[in-house]
ZAMIVO-517779 format. One record per residue (C-alpha): x, y, z; residue in one letter. Coordinates in steps of 0.2 Angstrom, whole numbers, padded with zeros to 4 digits, always signed. Layout:
<atoms>
XYZa...
</atoms>
This chain:
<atoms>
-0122-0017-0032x-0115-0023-0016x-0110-0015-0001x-0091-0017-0007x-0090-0015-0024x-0096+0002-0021x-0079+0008-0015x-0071-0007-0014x-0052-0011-0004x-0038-0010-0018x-0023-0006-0020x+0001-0089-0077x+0020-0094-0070x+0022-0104-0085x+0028-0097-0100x+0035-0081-0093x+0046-0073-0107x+0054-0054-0108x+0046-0045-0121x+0046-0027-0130x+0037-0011-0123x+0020-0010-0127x+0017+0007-0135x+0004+0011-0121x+0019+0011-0108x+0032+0023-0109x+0041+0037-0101x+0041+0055-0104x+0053+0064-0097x+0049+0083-0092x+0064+0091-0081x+0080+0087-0071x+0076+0085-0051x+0087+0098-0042x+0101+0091-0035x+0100+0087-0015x+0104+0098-0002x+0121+0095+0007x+0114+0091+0023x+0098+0084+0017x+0095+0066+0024x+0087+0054+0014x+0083+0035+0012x+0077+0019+0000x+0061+0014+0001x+0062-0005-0004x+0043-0009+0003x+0027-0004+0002x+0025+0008+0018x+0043+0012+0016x+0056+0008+0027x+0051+0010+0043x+0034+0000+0038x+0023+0012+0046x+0022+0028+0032x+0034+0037+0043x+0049+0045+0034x+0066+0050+0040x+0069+0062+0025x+0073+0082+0027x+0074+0098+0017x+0059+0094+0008x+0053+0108-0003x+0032+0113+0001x+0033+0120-0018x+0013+0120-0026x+0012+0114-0037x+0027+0101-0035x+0039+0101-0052x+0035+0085-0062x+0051+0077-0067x+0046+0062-0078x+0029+0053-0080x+0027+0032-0084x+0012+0029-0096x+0007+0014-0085x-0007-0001-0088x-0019-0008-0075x-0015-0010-0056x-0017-0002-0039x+0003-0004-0031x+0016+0008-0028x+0036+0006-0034x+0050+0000-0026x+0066+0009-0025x+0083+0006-0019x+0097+0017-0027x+0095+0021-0046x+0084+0007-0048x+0063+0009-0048x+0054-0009-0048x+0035-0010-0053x+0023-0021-0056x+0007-0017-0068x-0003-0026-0082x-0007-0021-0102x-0019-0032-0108x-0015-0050-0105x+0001-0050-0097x+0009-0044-0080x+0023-0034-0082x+0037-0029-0070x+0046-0016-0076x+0064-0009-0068x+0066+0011-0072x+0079+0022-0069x+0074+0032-0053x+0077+0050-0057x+0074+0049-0078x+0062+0036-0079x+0074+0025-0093x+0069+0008-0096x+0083-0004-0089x+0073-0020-0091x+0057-0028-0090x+0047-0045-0089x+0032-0052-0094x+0020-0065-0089x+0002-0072-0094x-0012-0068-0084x-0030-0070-0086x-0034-0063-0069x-0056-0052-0071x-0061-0040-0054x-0077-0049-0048x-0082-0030-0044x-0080-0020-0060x-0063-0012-0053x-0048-0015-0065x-0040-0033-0068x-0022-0027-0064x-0010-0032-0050x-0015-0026-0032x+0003-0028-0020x+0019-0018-0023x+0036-0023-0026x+0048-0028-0012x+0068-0025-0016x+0082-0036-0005x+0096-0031-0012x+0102-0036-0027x+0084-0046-0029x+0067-0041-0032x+0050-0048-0026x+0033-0047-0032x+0014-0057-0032x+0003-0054-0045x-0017-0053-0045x-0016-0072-0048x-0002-0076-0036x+0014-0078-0047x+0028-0077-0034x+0043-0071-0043x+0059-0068-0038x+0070-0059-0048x+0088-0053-0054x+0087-0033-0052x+0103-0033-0063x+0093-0040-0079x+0075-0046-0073x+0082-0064-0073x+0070-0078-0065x+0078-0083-0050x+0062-0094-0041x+0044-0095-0043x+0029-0101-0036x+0012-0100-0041x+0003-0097-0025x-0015-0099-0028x-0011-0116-0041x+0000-0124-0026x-0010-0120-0011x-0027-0122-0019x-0033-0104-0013x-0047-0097-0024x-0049-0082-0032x-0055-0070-0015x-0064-0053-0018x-0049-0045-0027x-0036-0054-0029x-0021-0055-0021x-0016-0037-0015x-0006-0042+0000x+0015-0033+0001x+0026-0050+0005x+0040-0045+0018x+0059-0049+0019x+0063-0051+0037x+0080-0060+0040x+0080-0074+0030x+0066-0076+0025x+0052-0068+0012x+0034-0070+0021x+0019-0071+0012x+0001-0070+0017x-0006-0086+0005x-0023-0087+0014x-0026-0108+0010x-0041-0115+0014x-0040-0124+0033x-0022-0117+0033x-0009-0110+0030x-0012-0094+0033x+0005-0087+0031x+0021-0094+0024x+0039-0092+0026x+0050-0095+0012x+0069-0096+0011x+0074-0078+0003x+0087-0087-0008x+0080-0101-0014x+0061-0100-0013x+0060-0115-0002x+0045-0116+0011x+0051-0114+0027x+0037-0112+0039x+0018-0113+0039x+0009-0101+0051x-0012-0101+0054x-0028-0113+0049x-0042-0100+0052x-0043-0086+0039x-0040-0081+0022x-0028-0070+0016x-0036-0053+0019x-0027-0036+0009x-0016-0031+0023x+0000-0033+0023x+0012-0040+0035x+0021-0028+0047x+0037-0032+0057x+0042-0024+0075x+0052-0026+0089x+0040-0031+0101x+0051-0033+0119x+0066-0033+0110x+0062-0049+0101x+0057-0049+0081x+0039-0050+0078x+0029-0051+0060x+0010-0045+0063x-0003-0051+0049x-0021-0044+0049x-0030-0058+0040x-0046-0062+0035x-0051-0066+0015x-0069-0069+0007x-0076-0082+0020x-0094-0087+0026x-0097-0083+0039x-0085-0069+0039x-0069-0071+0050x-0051-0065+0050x-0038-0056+0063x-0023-0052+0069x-0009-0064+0072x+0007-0062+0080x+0020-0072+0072x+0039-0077+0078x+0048-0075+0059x+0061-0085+0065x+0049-0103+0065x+0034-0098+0061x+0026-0099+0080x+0011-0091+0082x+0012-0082+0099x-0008-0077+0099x-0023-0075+0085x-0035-0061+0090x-0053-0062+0080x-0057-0046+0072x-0069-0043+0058x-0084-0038+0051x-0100-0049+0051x-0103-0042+0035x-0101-0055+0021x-0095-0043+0010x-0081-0035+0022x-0062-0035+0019x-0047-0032+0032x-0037-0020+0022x-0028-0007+0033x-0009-0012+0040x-0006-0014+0058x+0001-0001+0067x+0014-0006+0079x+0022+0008+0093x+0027+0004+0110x+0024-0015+0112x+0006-0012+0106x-0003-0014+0091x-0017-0006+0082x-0029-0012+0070x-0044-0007+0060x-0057-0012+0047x-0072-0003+0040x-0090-0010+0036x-0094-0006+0055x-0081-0016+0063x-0068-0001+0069x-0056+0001+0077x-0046-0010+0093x-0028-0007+0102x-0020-0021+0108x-0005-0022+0123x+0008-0036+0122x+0017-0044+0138x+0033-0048+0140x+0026-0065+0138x+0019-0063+0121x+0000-0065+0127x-0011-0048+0123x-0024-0039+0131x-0035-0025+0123x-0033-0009+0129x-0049-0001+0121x-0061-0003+0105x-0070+0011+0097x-0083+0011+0080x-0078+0029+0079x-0061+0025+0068x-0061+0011+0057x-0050+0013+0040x-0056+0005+0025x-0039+0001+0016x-0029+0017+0019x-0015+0013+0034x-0016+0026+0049x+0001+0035+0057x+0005+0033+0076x+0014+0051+0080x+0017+0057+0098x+0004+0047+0106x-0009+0053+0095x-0018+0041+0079x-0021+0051+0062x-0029+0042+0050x-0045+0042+0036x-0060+0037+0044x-0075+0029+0032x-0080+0016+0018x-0085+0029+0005x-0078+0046-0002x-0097+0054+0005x-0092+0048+0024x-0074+0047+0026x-0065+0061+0036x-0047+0062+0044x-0047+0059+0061x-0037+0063+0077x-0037+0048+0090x-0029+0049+0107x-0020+0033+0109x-0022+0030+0126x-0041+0027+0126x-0046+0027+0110x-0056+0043+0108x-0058+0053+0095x-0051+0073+0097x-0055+0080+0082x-0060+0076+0066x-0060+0086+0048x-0069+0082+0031x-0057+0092+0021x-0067+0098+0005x-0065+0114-0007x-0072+0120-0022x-0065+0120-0039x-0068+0123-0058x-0067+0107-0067x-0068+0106-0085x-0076+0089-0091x-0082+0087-0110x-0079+0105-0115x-0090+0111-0100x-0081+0120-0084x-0092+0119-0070x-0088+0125-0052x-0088+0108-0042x-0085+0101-0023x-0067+0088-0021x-0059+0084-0006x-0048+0071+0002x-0061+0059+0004x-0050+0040+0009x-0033+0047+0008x-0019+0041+0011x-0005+0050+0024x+0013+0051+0027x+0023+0058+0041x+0039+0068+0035x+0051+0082+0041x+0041+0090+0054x+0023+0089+0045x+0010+0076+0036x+0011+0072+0015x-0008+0067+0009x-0014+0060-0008x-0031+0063-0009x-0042+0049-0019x-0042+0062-0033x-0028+0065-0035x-0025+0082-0024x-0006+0082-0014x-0008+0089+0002x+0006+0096+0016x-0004+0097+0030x+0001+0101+0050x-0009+0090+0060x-0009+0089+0078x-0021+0086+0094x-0025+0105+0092x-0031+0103+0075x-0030+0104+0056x-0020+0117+0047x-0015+0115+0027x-0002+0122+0023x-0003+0118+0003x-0011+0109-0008x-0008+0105-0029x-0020+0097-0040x-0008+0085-0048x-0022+0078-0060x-0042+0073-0058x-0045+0055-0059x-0053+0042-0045x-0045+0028-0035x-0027+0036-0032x-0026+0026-0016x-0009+0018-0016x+0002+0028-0004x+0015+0040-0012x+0033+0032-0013x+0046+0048-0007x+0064+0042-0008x+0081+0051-0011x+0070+0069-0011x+0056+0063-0025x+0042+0058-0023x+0031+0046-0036x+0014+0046-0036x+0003+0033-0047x-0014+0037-0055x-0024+0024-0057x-0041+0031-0069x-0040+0042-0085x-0037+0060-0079x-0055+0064-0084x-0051+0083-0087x-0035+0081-0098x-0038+0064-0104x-0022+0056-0097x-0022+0039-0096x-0014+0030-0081x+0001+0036-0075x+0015+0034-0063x+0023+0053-0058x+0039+0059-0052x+0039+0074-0043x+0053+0084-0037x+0052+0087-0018x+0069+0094-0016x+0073+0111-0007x
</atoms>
């Protein structure tokens, strides 16, 4: 097996009809959440990373409650994205058998409100499943999302009406990479920006929000790569930063900065693997008119300074922090992030932002009884290739098995301060979605100690 299918980087247009619910996917609801504090502030999360872009949340009064109380759990087919929310309504994109399927639920009961269905014949090259890989995006009364295959729709959120369409890989001639298309697009002004990957260009495209019309064609070098595109503010100007690099040989990819307002490429700076088998798969992390980026297969990890006059320079490189598909958080001067290809190596790390070096680094792992056909036995879990987000005062972790962490994490060190075992099951790498005090969660494998099949979770996380 190769070197990336061990552990691998995951998270039809025509004919598209709305069909009935398939009796694999359906909600159970469990309990009410508990109604919000007074003073408790909270937000939307419309995108994958949430709304800041960078897994950094603005909500408070969050109960640390272990285990957290499930409110209502989606029976969910194939896929590796997270929801979308933005006020009652909950958009996500998964597969059941040969059809993609975006479904809108109710955000706190899990109700069906609508749901549309398209073909798809879309096969893993690597054994991992055959469902979508990118994560809703919600403008406001429109939704946006890319299937496996590339099936750009934008939709109604009132009914799940088509509103425009493009099949990505059919009208840019882009073949089937690694894994699929498992790039987040991004709204940014006007425009929705998708990483498309063409062969000899275009890398990235800008399409009119409203319309679906191409507006803008950025980059001829690389493929698409599995990162998705960040925005910042970079010397009070708009920026969009797109780490790119798909299934080419000999392996190349990078980071470009784009103008979102024409499409301009300000500058391209190579960073990739030489390993054939290699993916760019962890989200630029932009703070102070820098930028950080990061790949695994033993390329690492490089800091970038911007200029007033959009030209860079690097500020340090380092093989001793390089993510495989996991996105680290910039806090206080410090980077926090999971180090390591495979669940045996990887181990979360404290990085000192101004040069790079590493000041601390903690394998988190515990023993527990697990119970698998019948037979407990006493076994080793830990965090492994989590995934973090910063939030009211402290750190949330998912751990690739499905472990929820509260963690305090600073240059001093590593403290937990609780931990649940929401359920046992590999590739729980999609960050958790918290919005308006709850938090959802998606299991991707059959919780192999209970026997639950895929799921998405709501948890209550108010105090």
């Amino acid at each position: 097996m190769s070197h990336v299918s061990r552990r691998a980087v995951l998270m039809g247009l025509t004919g598209a009809v709305f069909g009935t619910r398939s009796a694999v996917a359906q909600t159970r609801f469990v309990s009410k959440a508990r109604p919000l504090a007074k003073d408790a502030v909270t937000h939307e999360w419309t995108a994958f990373l949430g709304p800041t872009h960078n897994a950094v949340s603005t909500e408070t009064r969050l109960s640390r409650k272990s285990p957290p109380s499930l409110v209502w759990e989606f029976t969910k087919g194939t896929g590796y994205g997270s929801p979308a929310i933005a006020g009652e309504r909950l958009v996500f994109l998964h597969r059941l058998r040969g059809e993609e399927i975006v479904e809108c639920l109710h955000a706190e009961t899990g109700a069906t409100q609508w749901q549309f269905r398209y073909p798809t014949d879309f096969e893993d090259r690597y054994g991992y499943n055959d469902g979508p890989r990118s994560s809703p995006v919600i403008d406001g009364s429109r939704g946006y999302t890319v299937g496996a295959q590339g099936q750009l729709h934008c939709l109604d959120l009132e009914a799940g009406r088509v509103i425009w369409k493009h099949d990505l890989d059919k009208e840019y001639r882009v073949p089937q990479d690694f894994f699929g298309r498992s790039s987040t697009p991004l709204i940014e002004g006007q425009h929705l920006i998708v990483t498309v990957g063409a062969p000899g260009g275009p890398c990235v495209v800008g399409f009119d929000k409203t319309t679906g019309r191409e507006v803008w064609r950025a980059g001829k070098e690389w493929g698409a790569g599995y990162a998705s595109p960040i925005p910042a503010a970079i010397h009070g100007q708009r920026r969009v930063f797109v780490f790119a690099g798909g299934e080419s040989n000999p392996p190349t990819g990078g980071l470009m900065s784009i103008d979102p307002a024409n499409g301009r490429v300000d500058f391209s700076f190579p960073w990739r693997s030489r390993s054939y088998e290699s993916v760019n798969a962890s989200c630029p992390v932009v703070f102070d008119n820098k930028v950080f980026i990061s790949a695994s297969y033993r390329a690492g990890g490089a800091l970038l300074e911007i200029r007033p006059d959009f030209t860079h320079r690097v500020l340090w490189t380092t093989q001793e922090f390089g993510l495989h598909f996991n996105t680290p958080i910039y806090k206080d001067g410090y980077l926090y992030g999971f180090d390591g290809r495979n669940e045996p190596d990887a181990s979360l790390a404290c990085v000192d932002a101004s040069n790079g070096k590493v000041v601390w680094r903690h394998a988190a792992e515990w023993e527990e009884l697990i119970v698998a056909g019948g037979q407990p036995q006493r076994q080793m879990v830990g965090t492994y290739r989590g995934s973090l987000m910063a939030v009211d005062g402290q750190f949330l972790c998912l751990g690739e098995l499905g472990h929820l962490l509260w963690l305090d994490l600073a240059p001093k060190g590593y403290k937990e301060v609780s931990r649940a075992r929401l359920f046992v099951a590999r590739e729980s790498w999609a960050l958790p979605v918290l919005s308006r005090g709850l938090l959802y969660v998606v299991q991707n494998t059959r919780d192999f100690m209970s026997g639950a099949r895929p799921r998405m979770l709501c948890y209550d996380l108010r105090a």
